[in-house]
C-alpha positions as CSV (number, residue, x, y, z in Angstrom):
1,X,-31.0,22.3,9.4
2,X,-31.0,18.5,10.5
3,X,-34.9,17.3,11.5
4,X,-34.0,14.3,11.5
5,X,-30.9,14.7,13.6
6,X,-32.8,16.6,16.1
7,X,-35.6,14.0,16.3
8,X,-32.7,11.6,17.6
9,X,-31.7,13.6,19.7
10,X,-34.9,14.0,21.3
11,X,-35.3,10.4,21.4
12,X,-31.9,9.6,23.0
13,X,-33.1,12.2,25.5
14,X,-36.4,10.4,26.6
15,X,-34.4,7.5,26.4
16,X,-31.7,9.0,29.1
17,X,-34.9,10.0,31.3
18,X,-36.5,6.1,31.5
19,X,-33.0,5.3,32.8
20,X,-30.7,4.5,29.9
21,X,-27.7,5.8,30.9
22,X,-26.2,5.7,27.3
23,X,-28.6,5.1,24.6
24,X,-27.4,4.0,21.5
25,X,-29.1,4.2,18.1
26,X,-27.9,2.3,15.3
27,X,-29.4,1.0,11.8
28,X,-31.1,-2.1,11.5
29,X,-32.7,-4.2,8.7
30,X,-36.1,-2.5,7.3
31,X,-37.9,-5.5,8.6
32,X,-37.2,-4.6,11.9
33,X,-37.3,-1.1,12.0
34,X,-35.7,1.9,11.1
35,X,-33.4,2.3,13.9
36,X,-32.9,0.0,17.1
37,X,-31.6,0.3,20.3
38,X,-29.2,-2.1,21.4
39,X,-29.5,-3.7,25.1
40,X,-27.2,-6.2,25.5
41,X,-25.1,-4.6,28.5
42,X,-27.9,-4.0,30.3
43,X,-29.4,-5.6,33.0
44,X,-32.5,-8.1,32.2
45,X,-32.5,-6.5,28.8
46,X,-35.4,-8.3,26.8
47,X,-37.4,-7.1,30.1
48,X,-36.3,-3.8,29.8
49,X,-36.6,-3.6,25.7
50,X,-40.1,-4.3,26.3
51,X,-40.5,-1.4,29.3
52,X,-38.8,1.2,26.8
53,X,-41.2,-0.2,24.3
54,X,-44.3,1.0,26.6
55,X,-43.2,4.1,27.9
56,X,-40.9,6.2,25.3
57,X,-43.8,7.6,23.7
58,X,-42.3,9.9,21.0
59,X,-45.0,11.4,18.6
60,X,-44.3,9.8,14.9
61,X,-42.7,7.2,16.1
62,X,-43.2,3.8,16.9
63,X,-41.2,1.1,19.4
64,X,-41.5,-2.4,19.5
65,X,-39.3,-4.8,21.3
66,X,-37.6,-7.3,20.0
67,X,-35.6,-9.9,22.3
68,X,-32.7,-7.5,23.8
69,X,-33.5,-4.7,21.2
70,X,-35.9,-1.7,21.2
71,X,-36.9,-1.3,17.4
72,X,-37.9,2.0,16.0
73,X,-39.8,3.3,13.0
74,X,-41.5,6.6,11.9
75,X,-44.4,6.9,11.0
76,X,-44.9,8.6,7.0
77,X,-46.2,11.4,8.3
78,X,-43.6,12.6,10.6
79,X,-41.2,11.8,8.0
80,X,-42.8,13.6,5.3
81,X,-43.2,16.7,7.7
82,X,-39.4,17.0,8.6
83,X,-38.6,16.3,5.3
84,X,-40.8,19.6,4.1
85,X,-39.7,21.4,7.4
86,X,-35.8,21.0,6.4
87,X,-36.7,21.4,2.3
88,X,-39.0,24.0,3.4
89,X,-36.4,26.3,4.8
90,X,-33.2,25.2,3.3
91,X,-34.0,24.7,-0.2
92,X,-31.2,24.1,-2.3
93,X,-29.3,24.0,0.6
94,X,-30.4,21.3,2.0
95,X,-27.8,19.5,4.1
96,X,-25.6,22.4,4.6
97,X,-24.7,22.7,8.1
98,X,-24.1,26.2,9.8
99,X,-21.0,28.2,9.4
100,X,-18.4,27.5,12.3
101,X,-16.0,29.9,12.2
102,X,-12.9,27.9,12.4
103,X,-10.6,28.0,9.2
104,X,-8.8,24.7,7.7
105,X,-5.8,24.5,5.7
106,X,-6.3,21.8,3.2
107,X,-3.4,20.5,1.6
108,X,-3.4,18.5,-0.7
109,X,-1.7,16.5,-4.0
110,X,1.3,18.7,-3.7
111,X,2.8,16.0,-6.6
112,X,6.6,16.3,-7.2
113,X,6.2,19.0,-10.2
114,X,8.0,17.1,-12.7
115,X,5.3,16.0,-15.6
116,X,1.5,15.5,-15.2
117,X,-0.3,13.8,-12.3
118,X,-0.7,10.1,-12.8
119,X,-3.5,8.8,-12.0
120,X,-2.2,6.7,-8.7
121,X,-1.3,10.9,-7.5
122,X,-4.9,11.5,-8.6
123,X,-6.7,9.7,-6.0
124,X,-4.6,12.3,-3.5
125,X,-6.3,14.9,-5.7
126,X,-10.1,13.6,-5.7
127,X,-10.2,13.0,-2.0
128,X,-8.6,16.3,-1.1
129,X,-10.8,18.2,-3.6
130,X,-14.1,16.5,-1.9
131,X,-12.9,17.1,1.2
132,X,-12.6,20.3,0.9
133,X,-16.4,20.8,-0.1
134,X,-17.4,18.5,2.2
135,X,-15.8,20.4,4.9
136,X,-17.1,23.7,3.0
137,X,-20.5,22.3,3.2
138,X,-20.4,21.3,7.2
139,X,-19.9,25.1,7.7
140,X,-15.5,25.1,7.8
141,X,-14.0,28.0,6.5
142,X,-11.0,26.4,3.7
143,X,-8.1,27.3,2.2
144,X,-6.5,24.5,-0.1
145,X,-2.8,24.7,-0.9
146,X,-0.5,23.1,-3.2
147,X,2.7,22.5,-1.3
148,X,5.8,22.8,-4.4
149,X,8.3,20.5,-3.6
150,X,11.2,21.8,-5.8
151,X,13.7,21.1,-2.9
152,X,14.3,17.5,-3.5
153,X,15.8,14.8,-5.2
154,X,13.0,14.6,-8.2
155,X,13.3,17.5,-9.2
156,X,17.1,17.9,-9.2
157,X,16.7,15.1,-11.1
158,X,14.6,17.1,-14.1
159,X,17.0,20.1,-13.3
160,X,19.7,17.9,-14.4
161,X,18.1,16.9,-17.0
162,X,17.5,20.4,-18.0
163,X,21.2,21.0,-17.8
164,X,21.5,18.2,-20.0
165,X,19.1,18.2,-22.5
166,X,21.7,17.9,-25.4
167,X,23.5,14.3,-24.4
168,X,19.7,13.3,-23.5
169,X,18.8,13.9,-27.0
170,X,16.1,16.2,-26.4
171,X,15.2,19.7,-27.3
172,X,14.1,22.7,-24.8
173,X,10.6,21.9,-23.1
174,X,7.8,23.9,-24.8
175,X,5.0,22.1,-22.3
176,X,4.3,19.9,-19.1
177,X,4.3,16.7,-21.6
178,X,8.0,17.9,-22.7
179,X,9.2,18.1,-18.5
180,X,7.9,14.5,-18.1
181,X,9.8,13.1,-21.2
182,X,13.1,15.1,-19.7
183,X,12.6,13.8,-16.2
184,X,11.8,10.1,-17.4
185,X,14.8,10.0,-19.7
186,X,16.8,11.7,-16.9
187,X,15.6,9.3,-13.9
188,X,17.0,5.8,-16.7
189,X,19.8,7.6,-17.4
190,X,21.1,7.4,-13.3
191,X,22.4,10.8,-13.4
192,X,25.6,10.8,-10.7
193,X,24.8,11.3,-7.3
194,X,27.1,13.8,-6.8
195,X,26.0,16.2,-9.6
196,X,22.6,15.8,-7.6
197,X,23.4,16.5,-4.5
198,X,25.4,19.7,-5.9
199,X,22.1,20.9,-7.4
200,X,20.0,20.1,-4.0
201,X,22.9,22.4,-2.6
202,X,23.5,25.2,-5.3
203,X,19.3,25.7,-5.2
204,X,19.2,26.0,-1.6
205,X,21.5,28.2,-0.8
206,X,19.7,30.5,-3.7
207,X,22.2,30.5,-5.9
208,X,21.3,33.5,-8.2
209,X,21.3,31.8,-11.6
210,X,20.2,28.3,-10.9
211,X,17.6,29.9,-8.5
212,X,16.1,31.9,-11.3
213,X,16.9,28.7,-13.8
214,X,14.7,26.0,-11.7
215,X,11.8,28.5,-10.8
216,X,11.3,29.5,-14.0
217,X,10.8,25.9,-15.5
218,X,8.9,24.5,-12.5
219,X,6.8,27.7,-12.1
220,X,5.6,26.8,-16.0
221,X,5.0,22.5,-14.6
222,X,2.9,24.3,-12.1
223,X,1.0,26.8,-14.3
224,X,0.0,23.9,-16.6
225,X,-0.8,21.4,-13.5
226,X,-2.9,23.5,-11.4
227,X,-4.9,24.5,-15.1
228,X,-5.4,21.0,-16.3
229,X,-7.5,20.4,-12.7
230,X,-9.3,23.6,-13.0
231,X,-10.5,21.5,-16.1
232,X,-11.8,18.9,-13.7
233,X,-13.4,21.4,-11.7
234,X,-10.8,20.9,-8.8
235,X,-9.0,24.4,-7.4
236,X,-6.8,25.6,-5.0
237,X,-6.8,29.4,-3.4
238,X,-3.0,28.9,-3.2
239,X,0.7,27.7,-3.5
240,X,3.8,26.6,-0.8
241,X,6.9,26.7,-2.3
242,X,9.3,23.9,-0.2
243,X,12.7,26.4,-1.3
244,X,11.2,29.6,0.5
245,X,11.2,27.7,3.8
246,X,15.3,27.2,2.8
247,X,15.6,31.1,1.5
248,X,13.7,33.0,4.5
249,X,15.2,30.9,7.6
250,X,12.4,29.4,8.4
251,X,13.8,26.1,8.0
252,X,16.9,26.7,10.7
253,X,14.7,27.9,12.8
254,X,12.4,24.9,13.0
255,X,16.0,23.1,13.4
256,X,16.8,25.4,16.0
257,X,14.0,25.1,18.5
258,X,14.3,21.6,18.0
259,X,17.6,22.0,19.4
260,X,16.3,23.8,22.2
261,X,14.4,20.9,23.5
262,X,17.5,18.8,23.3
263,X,16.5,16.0,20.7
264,X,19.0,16.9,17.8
265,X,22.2,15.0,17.8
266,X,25.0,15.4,15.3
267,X,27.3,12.8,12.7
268,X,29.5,15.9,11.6
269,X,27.2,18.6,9.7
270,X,24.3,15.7,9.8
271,X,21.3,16.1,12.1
272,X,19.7,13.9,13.2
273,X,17.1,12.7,16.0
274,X,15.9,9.3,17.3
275,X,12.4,7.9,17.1
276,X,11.6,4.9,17.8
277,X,15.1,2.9,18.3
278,X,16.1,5.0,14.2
279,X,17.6,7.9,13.3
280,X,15.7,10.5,11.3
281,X,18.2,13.1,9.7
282,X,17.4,16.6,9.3
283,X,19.9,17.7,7.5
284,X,22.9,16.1,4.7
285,X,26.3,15.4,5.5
286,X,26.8,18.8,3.4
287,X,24.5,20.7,6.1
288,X,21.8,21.4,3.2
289,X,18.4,20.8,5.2
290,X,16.3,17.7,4.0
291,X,12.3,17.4,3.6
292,X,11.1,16.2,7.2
293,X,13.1,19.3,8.9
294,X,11.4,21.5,6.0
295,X,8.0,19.7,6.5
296,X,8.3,20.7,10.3
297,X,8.9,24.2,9.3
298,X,6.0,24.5,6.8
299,X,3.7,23.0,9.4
300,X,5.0,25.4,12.2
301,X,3.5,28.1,9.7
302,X,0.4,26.6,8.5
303,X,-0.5,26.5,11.8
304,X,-0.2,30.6,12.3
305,X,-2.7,31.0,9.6
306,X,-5.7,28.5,10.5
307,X,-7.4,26.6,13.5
308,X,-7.2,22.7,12.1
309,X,-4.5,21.5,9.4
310,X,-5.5,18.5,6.9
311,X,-3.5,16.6,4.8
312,X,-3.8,14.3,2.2
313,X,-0.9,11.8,2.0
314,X,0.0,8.3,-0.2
315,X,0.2,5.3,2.4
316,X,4.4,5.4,0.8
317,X,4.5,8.8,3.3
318,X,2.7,7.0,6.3
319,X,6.6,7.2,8.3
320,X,6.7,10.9,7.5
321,X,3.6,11.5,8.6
322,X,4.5,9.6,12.2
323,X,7.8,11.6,12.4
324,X,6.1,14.9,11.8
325,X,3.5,14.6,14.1
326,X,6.5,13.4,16.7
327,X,8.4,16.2,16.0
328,X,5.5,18.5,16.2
329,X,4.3,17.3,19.2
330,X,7.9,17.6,20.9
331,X,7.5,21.0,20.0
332,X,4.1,22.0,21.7
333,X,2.7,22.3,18.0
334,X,-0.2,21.7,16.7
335,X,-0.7,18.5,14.6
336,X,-2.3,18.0,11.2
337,X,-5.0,15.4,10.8
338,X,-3.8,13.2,7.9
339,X,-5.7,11.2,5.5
340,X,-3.9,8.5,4.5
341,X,-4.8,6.8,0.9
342,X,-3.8,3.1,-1.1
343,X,-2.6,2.4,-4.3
344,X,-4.4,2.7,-7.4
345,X,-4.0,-0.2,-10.0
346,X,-4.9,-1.0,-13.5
347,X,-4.5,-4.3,-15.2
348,X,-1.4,-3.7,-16.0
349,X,-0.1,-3.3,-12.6
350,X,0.7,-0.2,-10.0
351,X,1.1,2.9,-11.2
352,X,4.9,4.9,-11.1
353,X,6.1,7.9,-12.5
354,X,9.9,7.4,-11.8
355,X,10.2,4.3,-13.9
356,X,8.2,5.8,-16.9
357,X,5.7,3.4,-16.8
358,X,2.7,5.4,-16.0
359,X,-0.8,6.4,-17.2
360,X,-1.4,9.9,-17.2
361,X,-5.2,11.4,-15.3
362,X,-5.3,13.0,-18.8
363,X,-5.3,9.7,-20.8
364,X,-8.2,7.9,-18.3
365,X,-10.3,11.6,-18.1
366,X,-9.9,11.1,-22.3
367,X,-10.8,7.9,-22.1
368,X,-13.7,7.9,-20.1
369,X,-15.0,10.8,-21.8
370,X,-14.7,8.6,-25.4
371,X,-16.5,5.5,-23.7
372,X,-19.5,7.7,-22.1
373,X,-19.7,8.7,-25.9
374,X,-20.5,5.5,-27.0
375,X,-22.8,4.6,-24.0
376,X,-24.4,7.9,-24.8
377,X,-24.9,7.0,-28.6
378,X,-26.0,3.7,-27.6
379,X,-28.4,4.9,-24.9
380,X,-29.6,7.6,-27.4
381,X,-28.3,10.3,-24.7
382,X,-28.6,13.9,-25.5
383,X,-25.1,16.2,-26.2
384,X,-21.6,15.9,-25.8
385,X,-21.4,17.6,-22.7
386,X,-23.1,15.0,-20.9
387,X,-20.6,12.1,-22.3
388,X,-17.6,14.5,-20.6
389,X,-20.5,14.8,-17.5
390,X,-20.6,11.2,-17.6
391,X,-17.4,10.5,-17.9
392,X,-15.4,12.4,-16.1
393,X,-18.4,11.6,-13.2
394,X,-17.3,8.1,-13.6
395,X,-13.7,8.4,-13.0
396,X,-14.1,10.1,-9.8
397,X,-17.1,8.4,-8.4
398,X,-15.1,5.0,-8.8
399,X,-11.6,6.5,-6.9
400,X,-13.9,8.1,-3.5
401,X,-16.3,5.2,-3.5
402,X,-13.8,3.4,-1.8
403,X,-12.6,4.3,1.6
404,X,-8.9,5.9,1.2
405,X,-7.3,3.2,3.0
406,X,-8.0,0.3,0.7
407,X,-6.6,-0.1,-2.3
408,X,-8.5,0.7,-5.8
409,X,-8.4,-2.0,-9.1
410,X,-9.5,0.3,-11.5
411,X,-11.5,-1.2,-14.2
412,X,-14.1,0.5,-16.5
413,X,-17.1,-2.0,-16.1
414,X,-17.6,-0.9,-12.8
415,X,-16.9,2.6,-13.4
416,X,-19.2,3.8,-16.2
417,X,-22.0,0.9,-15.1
418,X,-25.6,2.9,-15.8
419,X,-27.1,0.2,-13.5
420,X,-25.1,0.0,-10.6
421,X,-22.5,0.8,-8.2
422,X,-21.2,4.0,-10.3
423,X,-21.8,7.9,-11.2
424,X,-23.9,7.2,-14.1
425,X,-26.5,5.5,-12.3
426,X,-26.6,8.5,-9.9
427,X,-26.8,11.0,-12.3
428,X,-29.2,9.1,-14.3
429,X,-31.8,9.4,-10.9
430,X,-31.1,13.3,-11.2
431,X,-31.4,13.7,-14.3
432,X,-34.9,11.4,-13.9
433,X,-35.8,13.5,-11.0
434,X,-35.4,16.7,-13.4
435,X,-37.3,15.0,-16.3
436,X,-40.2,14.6,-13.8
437,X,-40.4,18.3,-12.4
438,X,-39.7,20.0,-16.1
439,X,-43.0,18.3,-17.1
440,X,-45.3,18.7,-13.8
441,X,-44.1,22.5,-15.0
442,X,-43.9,23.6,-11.1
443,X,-43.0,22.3,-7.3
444,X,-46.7,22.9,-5.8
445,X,-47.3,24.0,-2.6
446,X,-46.6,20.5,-0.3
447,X,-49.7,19.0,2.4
448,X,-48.5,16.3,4.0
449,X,-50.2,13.0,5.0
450,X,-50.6,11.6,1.9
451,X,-46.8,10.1,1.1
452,X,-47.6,6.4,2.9
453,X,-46.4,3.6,0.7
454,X,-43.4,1.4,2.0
455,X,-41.4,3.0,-1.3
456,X,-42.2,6.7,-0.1
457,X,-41.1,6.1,3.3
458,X,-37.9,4.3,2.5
459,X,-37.3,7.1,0.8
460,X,-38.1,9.9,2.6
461,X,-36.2,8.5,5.2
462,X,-33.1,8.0,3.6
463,X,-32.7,11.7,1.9
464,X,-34.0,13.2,5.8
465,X,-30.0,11.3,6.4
466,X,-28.3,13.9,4.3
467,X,-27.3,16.3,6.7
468,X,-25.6,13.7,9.1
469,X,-24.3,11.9,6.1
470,X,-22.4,15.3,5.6
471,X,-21.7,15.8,9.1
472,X,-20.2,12.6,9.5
473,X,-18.1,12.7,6.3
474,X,-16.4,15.6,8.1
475,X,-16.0,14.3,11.1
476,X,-13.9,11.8,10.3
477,X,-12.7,12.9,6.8
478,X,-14.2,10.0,4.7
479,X,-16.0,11.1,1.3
480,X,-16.5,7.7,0.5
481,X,-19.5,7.9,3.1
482,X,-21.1,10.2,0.4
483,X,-20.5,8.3,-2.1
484,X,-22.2,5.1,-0.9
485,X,-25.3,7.1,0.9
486,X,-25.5,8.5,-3.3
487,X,-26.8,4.8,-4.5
488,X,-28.8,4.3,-1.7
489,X,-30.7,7.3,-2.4
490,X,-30.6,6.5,-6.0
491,X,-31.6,2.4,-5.1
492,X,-34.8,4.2,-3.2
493,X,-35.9,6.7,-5.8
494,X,-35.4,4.0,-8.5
495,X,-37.5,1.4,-6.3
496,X,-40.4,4.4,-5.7
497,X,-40.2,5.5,-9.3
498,X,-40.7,1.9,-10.7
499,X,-43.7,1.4,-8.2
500,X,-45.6,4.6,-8.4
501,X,-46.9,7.2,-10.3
502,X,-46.0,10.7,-10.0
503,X,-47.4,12.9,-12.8
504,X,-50.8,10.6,-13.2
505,X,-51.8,10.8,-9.4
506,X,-54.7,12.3,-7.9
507,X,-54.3,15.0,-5.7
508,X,-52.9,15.6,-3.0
509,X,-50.7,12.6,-3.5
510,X,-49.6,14.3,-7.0
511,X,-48.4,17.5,-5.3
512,X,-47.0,15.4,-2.7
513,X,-45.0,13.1,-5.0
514,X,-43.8,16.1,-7.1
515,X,-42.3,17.5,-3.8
516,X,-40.6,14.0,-2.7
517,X,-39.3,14.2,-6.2
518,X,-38.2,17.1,-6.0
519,X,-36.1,16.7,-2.5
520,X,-34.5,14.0,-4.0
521,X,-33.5,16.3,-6.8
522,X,-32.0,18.2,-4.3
523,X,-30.0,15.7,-2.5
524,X,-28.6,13.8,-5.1
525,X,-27.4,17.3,-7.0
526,X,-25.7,18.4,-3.5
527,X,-24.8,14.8,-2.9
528,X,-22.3,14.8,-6.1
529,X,-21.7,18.8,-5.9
530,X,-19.5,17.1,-2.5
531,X,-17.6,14.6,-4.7
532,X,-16.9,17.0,-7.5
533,X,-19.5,15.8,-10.0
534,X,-22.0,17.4,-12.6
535,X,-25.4,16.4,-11.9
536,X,-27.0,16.6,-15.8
537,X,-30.6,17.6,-16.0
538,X,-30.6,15.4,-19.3
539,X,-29.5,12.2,-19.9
């Protein structure tokens, strides 16, 4: 349920019927409104601005014109009462939007299972894990998957390695920290191509005892990946393995039809087509397939099992992506929307697994957890469970903040900052909201009317955005749009808590300010729930 939304909407409406072909609402400054309607395009528009301004009567809401702008602001009243209406009847729901029936097929991460997830792979992981509540939440039906890619050259790197683990100096692998030590002391050792390429072929062709060999040491990678983000509270319903689109066919088959639409050429047992003025090959010199022709295939089946593929991809796959969606659409397939994300960087520079110079998700989740520890000792905050709370808050808040696209500096004054721009300071207006309702002992039935300081409507205001906030972070696939609407909810219920009583008022502005409190509770708990964060009830 959007009230707000739908009070827009009836606006736009009236607006349509005084003649405005295509009204437009956007934000504007709080000075000047709470909305405003732009006019520049139009004819005489400082005359018309000031007809609009005259005639749109909408009840709750006042217009004033403004040079070639038609300013807009509610009244408190009809704030509060949308705000109660959508409360009212969604309750902890609020902001969840109705189910649509259509299914989505989230992949996402899908990491070369060789070692842990570094924490440049990780901001794959956080967006595609909050997107797939976000979508949850706007009424999609999800399936995440994890796509194994055991087919290719990193991990017949580790298999070498593996097969090797004497001259490397290293004993079998008892755990996922064990693979990553065999993989980076296999990738310096610059095992020969040819012994590579041999395994690529051997695997592919399901060669019974290397077949058996490599899935049982990748299978245990995986067990101990996918568990260490069921940790973080991040899941997937399922796995793709890259080699059973080699072992069922599914692979030549994708080559074949590609065939039949005449776009595959040949350099011996190489295939190859053209995009763009370049060749993309599908296949080796050897005729063992390679990833794009397997990506088609996996794509050609993801689409038989849902209505609208997403996936999550480093800005390093941005030319696979392009080639896919060529080869997709040269196909008459469907075509996955892709979220492409930036580098993450510490101080001490990008972040790579191949060259062994990396920092683990493990190591900064651990270290953010020890650092909320001291905050919380310092602060004289309650329990260790709200330093991991706190801390593990902290490290994702700080990757989905920022829109996928730009790049990230990581750096922990920002992230674990109770004052500003970070999770703790979100959590800490929960966990203030909570305080404030465990001692008014109940949520009392809510009259409106009485909510009318500039602080109350600011706020009520900004949490009636919620549901579009949600909607829109859908839409176009951006939880970073939670993430900033969180601290301005958090700036307004700050800026109303400092300059009002709740608990102290006289009735019926206490009841009402215990309600306000209360939807704010609400939001900001659903609000991080969409970004994979605890909301404490202490802190």
């Amino acid at each position: 349920m959007d009230p707000l939304g739908q009070k827009l909407r009836d606006i736009q409406e009236r607006l349509r019927e005084l003649g405005l072909e295509r009204p437009r609402l956007v934000e504007t400054k709080e000075e000047f409104g709470d909305l405003a309607v732009p006019l520049h395009r139009e004819r005489e528009p400082v005359s018309l601005a000031r007809r609009l301004a005259r005639e749109l009567s909408i009840p709750g809401v006042r217009a004033e014109a403004l040079g070639p702008y038609l300013n807009l602001r509610f009244e408190p009243r009809a704030l509060e009462e949308m705000l109660k209406e959508g409360v009212g009847e969604m309750g902890e729901d609020f902001g969840r939007l109705p189910r649509k029936g259509l299914r989505v097929l989230l992949e996402h991460t899908s990491a070369n299972p060789t070692g842990r997830l570094h924490v440049g792979r990780a901001r794959n992981t956080l967006i595609g894990d909050s997107l797939r509540r976000i979508l949850e939440f706007s009424g999609y039906d999800v399936y995440t998957e994890y796509y194994v890619n055991d087919l290719g050259r990193q991990v017949a790197i580790l298999v070498w390695g593996l097969l090797n683990l004497e001259s490397l100096g290293l004993g079998e692998p008892r755990n996922i920290d064990d693979y990553s030590e065999v993989y980076v002391k296999a990738n310096a050792c610059g095992p020969p191509e040819d012994e590579i390429r041999d395994i690529i072929r051997r695997y592919e062709e399901g060669e019974a005892g290397l077949k058996d060999f490599v899935r049982r040491h990748i299978s245990k990678i995986m067990e101990e990946l996918l568990a260490e983000l069921e940790e973080y509270g991040i899941r997937f319903d399922g796995t793709f393995w890259e080699s059973d689109l080699a072992w069922d066919g599914s692979a030549r088959d994708a080559l074949r039809r590609l065939e039949r639409r005449g776009i595959v050429k040949y350099e011996g047992k190489a295939a190859y087509v053209e995009i763009g003025g370049e060749k993309i090959y599908l296949t080796r010199s050897d005729g063992s397939t390679l990833y794009v022709l397997k990506d088609v295939a996996y794509h050609l089946n993801k689409a038989g099992r849902c209505d609208l593929m997403v996936n999550v991809l480093g800005e390093d796959h941005k030319l696979e992506a392009k080639v896919l969606s060529e080869l997709l659409r040269s196909l008459g397939a469907p075509e996955p929307r892709v979220v492409i994300y930036s580098f993450v960087s510490l101080p001490e520079g990008r972040l790579s697994t191949r060259a062994g110079r990396v920092v683990y998700l493990k190591d900064l989740v651990q270290e953010a957890i020890e650092r909320a520890s001291a905050e919380v000792e310092k602060r004289r905050i309650s329990g260790p469970e709200a330093a991991r709370a706190i801390g593990l808050g902290a490290v994702k808040f700080n990757y989905l903040k920022v829109q996928p696209q730009k790049p990230i500096s990581f750096r922990w004054e920002d992230a674990l900052n109770f004052e500003g721009k970070a999770a703790p300071y979100v959590q800490y207006a929960h966990a203030r909201a909570c305080s404030i309702l465990e001692k008014a002992g109940s949520v009392p039935p809510w009259v409106t009317g009485s909510l009318v300081a500039d602080e109350e409507r600011s706020l009520m205001f900004q949490l009636l955005k919620f549901p579009s906030v949600v909607e829109k972070a859908a839409e176009i696939l951006a939880p970073n749009l939670v993430a900033e609407y969180l601290l301005k909810v958090a700036d307004r219920f700050n800026a109303f808590y400092q300059k009002h009583r709740v608990l102290q008022s006289e009735e019926p502005v206490r009841s009402a300010r215990i309600n306000l409190v209360n939807a704010t509770r609400i939001v900001v708990k659903n609000g991080l729930y969409l970004l994979g964060i605890e909301a404490p009830e202490k802190m």
